[in-house]
C-alpha positions as CSV (number, residue, x, y, z in Angstrom):
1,X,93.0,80.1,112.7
2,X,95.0,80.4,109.4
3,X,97.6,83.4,109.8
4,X,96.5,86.0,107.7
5,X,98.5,88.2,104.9
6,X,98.0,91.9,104.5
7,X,96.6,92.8,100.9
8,X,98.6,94.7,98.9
9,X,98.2,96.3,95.7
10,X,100.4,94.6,93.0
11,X,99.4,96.7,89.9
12,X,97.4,99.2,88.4
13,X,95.4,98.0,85.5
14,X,95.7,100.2,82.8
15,X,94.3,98.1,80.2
16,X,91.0,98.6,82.5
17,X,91.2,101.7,83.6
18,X,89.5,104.4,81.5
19,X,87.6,107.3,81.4
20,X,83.8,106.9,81.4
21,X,83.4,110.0,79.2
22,X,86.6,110.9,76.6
23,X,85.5,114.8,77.4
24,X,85.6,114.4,81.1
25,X,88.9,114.0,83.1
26,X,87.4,113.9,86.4
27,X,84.8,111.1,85.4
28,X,86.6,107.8,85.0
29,X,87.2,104.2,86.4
30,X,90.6,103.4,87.9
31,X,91.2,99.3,88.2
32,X,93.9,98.3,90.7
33,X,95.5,94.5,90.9
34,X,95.3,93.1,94.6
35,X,97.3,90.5,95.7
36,X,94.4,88.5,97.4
37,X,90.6,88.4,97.5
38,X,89.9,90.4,101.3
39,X,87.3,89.2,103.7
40,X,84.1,91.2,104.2
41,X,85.2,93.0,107.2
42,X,88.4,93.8,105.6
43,X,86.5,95.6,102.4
44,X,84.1,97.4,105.2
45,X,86.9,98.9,107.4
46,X,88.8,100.2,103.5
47,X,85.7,101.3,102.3
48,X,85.0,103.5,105.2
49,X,88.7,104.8,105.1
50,X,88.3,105.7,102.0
51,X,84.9,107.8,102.2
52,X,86.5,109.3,105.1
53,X,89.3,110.5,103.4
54,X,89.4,113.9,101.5
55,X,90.9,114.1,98.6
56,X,90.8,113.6,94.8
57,X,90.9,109.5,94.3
58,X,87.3,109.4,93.7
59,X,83.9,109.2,94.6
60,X,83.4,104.9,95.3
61,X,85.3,102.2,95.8
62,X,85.1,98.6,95.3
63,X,86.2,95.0,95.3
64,X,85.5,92.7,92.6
65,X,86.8,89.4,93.1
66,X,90.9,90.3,93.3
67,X,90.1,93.8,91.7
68,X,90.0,97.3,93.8
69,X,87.9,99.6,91.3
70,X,88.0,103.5,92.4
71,X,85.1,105.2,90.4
72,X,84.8,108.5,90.0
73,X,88.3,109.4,90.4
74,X,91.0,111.3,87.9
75,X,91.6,110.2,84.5
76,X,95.1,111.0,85.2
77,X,96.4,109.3,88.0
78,X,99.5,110.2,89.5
79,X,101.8,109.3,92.2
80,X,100.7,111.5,95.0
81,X,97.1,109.6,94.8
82,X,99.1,105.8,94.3
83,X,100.9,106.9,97.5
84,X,97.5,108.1,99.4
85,X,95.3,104.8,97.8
86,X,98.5,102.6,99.5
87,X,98.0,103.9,102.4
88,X,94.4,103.3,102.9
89,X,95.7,99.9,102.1
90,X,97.9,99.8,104.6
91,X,95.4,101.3,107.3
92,X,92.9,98.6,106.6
93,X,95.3,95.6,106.7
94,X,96.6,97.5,110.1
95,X,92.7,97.6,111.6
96,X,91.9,94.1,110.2
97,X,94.7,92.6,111.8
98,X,93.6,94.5,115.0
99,X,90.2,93.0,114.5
100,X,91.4,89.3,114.2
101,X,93.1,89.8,117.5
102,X,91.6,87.5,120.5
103,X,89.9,89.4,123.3
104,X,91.4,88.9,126.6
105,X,88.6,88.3,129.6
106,X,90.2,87.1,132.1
107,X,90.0,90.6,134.1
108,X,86.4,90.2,134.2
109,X,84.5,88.8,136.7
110,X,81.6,86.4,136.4
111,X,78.2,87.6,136.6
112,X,76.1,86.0,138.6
């Protein structure tokens, strides 16, 4: 198995970010730069960490292709949520990695 690399955000992508209506600040698209395109699983165990997390960063989350794109969340965004959207990065490279470890069975006993 090829050794894996954690995904990281490298940027956020101002020129794409925007807010979907100029009247509302709450209502807007936030792009952010990732250093790799993650595998399914990887994207599932984020996503869920983010829904599961309170907070102002938004309402959805996606990929698109090496693209993390937060909808719903502040037209401002500031450091506090940078720091929090980090480290629902960091959480899902730590339960990916977990994921790709190998199951020990040699405890078990055969059935039969």
């Amino acid at each position: 198995m090829n050794e894996w690399e954690d995904i990281t955000i490298t940027r956020h992508d101002r020129e794409r970010s925007h807010a979907l209506r100029p009247d509302d600040v709450e209502l807007s698209r936030q792009v952010f730069a990732l250093s790799d395109l993650p595998q399914q699983r990887w994207l599932e165990v984020f996503i869920a960490a983010f829904v599961g997390s309170p907070g102002r960063l938004g309402r959805q989350a996606e990929i698109r292709e090496q693209a993390m794109i937060v909808w719903g969340g502040p037209k401002i965004f500031d450091k506090h949520d940078a720091n929090h959207l980090k480290k629902l990065v960091a959480y899902a490279n730590e339960k990916y990695r977990e994921l790709l470890q190998p199951v020990d069975l040699s405890g078990l006993d055969a059935v039969g």
